[in-house]
C-alpha positions as CSV (number, residue, x, y, z in Angstrom):
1,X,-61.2,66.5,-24.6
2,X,-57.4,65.3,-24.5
3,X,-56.7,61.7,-23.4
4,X,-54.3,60.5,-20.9
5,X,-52.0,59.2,-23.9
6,X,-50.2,61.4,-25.8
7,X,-47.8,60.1,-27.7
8,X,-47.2,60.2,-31.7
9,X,-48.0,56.3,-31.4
10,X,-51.4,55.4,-31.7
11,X,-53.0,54.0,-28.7
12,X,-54.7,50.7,-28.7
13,X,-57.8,51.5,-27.5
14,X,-59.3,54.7,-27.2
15,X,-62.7,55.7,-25.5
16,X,-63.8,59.0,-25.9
17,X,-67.1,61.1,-24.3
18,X,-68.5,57.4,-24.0
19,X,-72.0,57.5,-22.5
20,X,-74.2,54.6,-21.8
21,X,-77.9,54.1,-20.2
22,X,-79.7,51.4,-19.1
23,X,-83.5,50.8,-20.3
24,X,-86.1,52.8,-18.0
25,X,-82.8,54.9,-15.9
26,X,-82.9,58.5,-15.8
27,X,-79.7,59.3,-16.0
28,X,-76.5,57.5,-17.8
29,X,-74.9,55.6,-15.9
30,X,-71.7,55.7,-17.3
31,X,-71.0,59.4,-18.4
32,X,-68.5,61.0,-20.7
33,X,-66.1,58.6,-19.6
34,X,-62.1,59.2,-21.6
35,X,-59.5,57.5,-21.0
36,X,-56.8,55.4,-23.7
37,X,-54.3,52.8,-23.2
38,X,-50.9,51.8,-25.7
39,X,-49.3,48.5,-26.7
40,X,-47.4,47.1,-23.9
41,X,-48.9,49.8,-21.5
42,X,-51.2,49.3,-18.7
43,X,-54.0,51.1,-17.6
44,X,-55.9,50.3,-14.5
45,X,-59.6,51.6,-13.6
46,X,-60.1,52.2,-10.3
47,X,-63.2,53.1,-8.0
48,X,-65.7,51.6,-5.1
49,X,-67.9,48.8,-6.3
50,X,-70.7,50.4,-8.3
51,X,-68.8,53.1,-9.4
52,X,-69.3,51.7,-13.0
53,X,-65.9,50.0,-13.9
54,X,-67.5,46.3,-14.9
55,X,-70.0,47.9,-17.0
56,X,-67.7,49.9,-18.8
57,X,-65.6,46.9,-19.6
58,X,-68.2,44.8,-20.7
59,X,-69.5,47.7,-23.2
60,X,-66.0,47.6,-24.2
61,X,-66.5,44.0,-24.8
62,X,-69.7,44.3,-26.6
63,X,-71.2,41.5,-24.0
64,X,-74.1,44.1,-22.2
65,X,-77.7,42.4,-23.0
66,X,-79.1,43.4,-26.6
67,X,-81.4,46.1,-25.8
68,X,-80.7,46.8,-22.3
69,X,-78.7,49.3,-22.6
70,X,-78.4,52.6,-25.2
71,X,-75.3,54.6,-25.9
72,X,-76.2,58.3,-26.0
73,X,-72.8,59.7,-26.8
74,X,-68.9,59.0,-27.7
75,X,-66.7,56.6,-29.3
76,X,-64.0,53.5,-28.6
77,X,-61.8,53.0,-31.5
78,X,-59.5,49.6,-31.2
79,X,-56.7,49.5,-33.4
80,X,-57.4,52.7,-35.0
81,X,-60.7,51.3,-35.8
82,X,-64.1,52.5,-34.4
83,X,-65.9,49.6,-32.6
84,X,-69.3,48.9,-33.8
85,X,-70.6,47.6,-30.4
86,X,-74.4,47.3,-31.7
87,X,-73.4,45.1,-34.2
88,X,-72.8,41.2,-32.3
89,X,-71.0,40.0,-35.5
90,X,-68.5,42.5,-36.0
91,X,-67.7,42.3,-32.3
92,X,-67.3,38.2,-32.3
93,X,-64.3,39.3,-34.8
94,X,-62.3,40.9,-32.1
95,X,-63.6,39.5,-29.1
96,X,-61.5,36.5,-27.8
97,X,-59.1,37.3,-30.5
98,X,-58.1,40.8,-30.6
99,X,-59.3,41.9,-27.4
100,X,-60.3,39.4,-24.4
101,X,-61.4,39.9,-20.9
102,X,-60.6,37.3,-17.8
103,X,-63.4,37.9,-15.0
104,X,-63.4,38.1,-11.4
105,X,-64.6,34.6,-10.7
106,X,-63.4,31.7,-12.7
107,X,-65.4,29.4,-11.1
108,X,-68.6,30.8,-12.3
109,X,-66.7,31.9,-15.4
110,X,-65.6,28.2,-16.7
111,X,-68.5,25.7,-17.4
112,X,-68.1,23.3,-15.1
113,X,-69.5,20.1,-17.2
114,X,-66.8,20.5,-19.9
115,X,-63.3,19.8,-19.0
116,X,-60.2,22.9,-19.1
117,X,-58.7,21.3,-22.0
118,X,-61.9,21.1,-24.2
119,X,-63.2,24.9,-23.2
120,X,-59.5,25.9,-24.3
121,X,-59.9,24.5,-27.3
122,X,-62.8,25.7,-27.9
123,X,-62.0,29.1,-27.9
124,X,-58.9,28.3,-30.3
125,X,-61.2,27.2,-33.0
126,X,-63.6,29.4,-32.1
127,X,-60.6,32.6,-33.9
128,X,-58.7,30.2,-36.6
129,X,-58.9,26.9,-38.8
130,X,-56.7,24.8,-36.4
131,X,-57.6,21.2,-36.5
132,X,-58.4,19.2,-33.2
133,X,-55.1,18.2,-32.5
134,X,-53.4,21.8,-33.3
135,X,-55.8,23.8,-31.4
136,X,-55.2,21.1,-28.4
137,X,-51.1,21.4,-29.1
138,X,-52.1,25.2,-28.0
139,X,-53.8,24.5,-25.2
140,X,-51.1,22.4,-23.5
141,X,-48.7,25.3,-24.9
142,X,-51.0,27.6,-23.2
143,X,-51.4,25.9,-19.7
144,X,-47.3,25.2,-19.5
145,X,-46.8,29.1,-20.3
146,X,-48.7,30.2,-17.7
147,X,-47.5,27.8,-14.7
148,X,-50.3,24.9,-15.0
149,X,-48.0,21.7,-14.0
150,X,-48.1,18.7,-15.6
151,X,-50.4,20.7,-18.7
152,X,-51.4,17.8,-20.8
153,X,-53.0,15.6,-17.8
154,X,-54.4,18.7,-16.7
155,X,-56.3,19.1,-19.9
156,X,-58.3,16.8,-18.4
157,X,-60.1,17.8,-15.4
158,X,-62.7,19.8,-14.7
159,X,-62.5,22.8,-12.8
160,X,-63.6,21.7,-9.4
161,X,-60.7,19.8,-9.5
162,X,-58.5,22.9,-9.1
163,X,-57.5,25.5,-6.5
164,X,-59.0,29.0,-7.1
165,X,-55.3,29.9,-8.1
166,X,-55.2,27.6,-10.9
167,X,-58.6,28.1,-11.9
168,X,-57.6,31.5,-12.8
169,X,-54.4,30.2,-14.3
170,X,-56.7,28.6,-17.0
171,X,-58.7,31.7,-17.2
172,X,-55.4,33.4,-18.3
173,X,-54.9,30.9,-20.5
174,X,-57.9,30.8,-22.2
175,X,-57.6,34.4,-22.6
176,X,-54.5,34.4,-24.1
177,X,-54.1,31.5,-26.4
178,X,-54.9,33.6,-29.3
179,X,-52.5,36.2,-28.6
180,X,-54.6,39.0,-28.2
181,X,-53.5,42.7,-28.4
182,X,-55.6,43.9,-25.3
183,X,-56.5,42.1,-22.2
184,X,-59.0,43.5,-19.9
185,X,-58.8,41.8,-16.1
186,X,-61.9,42.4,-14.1
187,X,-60.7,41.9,-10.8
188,X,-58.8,38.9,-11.1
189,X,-57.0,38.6,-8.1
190,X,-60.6,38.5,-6.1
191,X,-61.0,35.9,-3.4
192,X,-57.3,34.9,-3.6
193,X,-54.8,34.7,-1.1
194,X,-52.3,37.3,-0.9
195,X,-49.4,34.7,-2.1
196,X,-51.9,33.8,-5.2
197,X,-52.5,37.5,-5.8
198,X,-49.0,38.2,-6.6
199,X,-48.3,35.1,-8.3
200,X,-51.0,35.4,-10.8
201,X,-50.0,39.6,-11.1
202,X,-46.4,38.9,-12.1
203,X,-47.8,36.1,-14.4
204,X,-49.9,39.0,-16.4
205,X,-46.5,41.1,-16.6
206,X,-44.5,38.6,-17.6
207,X,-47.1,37.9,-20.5
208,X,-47.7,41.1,-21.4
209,X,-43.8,42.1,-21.4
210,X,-43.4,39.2,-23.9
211,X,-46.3,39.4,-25.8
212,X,-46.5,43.5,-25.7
213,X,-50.2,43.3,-25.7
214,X,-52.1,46.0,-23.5
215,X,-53.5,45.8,-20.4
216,X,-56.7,47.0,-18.3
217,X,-56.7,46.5,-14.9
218,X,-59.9,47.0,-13.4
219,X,-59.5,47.1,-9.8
220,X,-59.8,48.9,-6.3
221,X,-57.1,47.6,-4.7
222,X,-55.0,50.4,-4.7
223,X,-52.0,48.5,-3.6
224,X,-52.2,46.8,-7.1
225,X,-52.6,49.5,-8.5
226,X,-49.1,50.9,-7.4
227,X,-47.5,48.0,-8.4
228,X,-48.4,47.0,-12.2
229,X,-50.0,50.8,-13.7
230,X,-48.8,52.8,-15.7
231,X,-51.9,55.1,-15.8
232,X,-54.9,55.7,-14.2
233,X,-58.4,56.4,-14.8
234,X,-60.3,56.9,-11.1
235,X,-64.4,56.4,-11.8
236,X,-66.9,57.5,-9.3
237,X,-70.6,57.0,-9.9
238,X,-70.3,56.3,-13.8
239,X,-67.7,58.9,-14.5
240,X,-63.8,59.4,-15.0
241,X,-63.0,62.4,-12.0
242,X,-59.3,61.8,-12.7
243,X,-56.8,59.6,-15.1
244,X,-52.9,60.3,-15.2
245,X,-49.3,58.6,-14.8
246,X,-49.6,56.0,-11.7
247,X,-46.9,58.2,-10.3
248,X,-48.5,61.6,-10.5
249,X,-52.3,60.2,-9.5
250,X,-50.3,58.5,-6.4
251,X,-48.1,62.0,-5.7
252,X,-50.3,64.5,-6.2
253,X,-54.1,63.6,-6.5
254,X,-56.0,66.4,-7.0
255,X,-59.9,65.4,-7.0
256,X,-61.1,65.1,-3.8
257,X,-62.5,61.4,-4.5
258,X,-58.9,60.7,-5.2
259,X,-57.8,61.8,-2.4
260,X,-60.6,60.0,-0.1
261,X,-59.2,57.0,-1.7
262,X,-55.4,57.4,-1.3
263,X,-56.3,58.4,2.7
264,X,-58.0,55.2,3.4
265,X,-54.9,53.7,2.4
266,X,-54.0,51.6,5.9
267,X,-50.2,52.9,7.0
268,X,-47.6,50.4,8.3
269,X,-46.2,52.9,10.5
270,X,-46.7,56.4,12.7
271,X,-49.4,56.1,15.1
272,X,-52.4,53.7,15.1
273,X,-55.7,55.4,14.7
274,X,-59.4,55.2,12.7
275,X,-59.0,54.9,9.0
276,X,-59.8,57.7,7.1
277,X,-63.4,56.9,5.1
278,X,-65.1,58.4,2.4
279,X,-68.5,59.8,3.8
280,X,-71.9,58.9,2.3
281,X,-72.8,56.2,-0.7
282,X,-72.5,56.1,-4.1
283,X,-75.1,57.5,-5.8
284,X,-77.6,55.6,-8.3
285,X,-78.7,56.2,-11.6
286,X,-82.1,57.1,-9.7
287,X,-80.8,59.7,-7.4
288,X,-78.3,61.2,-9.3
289,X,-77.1,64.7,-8.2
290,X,-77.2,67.5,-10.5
291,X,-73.3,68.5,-11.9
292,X,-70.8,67.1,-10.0
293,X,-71.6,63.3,-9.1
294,X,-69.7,63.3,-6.0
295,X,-70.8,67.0,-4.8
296,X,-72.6,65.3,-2.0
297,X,-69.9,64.1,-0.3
298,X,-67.5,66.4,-1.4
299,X,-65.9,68.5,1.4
300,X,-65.0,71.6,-0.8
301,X,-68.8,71.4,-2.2
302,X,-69.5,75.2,-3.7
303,X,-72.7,76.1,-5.8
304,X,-70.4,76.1,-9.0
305,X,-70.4,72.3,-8.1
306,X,-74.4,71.9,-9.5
307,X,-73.0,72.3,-12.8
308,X,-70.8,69.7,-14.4
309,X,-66.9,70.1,-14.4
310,X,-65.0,69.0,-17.2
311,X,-61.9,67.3,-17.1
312,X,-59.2,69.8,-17.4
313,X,-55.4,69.4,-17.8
314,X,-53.2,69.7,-14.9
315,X,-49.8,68.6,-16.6
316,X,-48.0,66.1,-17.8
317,X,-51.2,64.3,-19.1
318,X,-52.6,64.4,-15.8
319,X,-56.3,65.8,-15.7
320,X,-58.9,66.3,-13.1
321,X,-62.6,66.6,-13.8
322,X,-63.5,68.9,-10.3
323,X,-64.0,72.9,-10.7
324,X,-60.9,73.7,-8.0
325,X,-58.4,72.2,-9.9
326,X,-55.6,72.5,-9.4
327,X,-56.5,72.1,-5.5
328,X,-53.6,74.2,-4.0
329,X,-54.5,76.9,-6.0
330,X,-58.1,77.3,-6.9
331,X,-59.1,75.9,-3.4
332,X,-56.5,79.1,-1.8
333,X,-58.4,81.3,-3.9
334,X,-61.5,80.9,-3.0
335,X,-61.5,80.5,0.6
């Protein structure tokens, strides 16, 4: 199966036919997902909540429950490298080091007994021999890169004593303070203002244009989405249905997920009206349809749909995992 990057340089990360399921499901719940992401690149994963995007990211991680969870299928290789993600040691080597993650909610995220400055620290000792007072010169370094005023005093509180803005702030920071090469962002612009939102989005370019580290956004704000990608992967119920260039993916979609998605979109101008929705639920691990994941709620749903359509090139490194592909032709045909 090809991946979305295709370049002579080697990606970063790349996952490959990656399948995963959960103790006592009967079916995976994440499913031959693909997708890859380069040095100074960002890739944001996009889908309605339960669609599988957290899970993935924390298998990524290597941070799912011992046991809970077995993978039947595929690969992720970081730095060239293949993961080992049953193996806790080898993936506290590269996790807050090489790779890191900020979550959705830094309140719940940041122990709330131990002050910014000390869980900072932490983590910079935690990845390197730095004494006390070098691993807390990085912290303050840290907090003043990535807008904290006044860094050093603000070492000391705790994080009830900050907005949700500057919670995530530290988040970032504690994230980055070891220079990773890969940053994976679950959400982190949830429950912020829209002022916030933007402020903390151009912090994460500006970083990762001077750092050149890569970047996974995981997100269904699609307005984000168009503003910070450079490629896509669109999951729906476990599974990648589509993954290109932002542009192409915004341009042209071509699953019909996709295009649900891009027609709920709320428009600024033309005539008011209903939103456009995407009929139906996503489906569980329990209820699973045969094939195709999203064949029942599909509107082009054919028989050919109860089998299971790989994802097939379209052009440009844009791919499609839907039987009709390319739409305007395939769909033509068979009417």
């Amino acid at each position: 199966m090809s991946l979305v990057n295709t370049e002579a340089q080697p990606d970063l990360l790349v996952v490959q036919d990656f399948s995963l399921r959960f103790r006592g499901a009967p079916s995976d719940q994440i499913n031959r997902v693909s997708f890859s992401v380069g040095s100074g690149k960002t890739l944001c994963i996009v889908g309605e909540s339960g669609c599988g995007k957290s899970v993935t990211s924390l298998a990524m991680m290597g941070l799912l429950p011992a046991g809970a969870a077995q993978i039947n299928s595929g690969k992720m290789l970081f730095e060239g490298q293949a993961m080992n993600l049953a193996d806790p040691k080898a993936m506290r080597k590269i996790r807050g080091s090489r790779m890191t993650m900020i979550f959705q909610e830094p309140m719940s995220s940041l122990n709330p007994v131990f002050r910014i400055g000390d869980q900072i620290v932490e983590a910079v000792k935690a990845h390197s021999d730095a004494t006390d007072a070098q691993a807390r010169d990085r912290a303050v370094a840290m907090l003043q890169r990535v807008g904290i005023p006044a860094p050093a005093k603000r070492m000391r509180d705790y994080p009830h004593q900050l907005s949700g803005g500057m919670r995530q702030r530290v988040m970032i920071a504690m994230a980055l303070v070891n220079d990773p090469a890969l940053l994976i962002a679950d959400e982190p612009t949830t429950a912020l203002d829209v002022t916030i939102q933007a402020q903390i989005l151009e912090l994460i370019r500006d970083l990762q244009a001077e750092t050149g580290m890569g970047t996974i956004m995981i997100t269904h704000d699609l307005g984000v989405v168009a503003e910070i990608a450079d490629t896509v992967a669109v999951m729906y119920a476990g599974t990648v249905v589509e993954t290109g260039p932002a542009e192409r993916i915004f341009n042209d979609p071509q699953h019909p997920y996709t295009i649900g998605l891009m027609s709920s979109i709320p428009q600024l101008t033309g005539a008011r009206g209903r939103l456009s929705t995407v009929p139906g639920m996503v489906p569980t691990a329990r209820n699973m349809p045969a094939g195709c994941r999203f064949s029942t709620r599909c509107p082009f749903a054919r028989p050919v749909c109860t089998t299971e359509p790989p994802l097939v090139e379209i052009g440009d490194g844009h791919q499609a995992a839907c039987h009709f592909a390319p739409l305007e032709i395939k769909l033509k045909e068979s009417a």
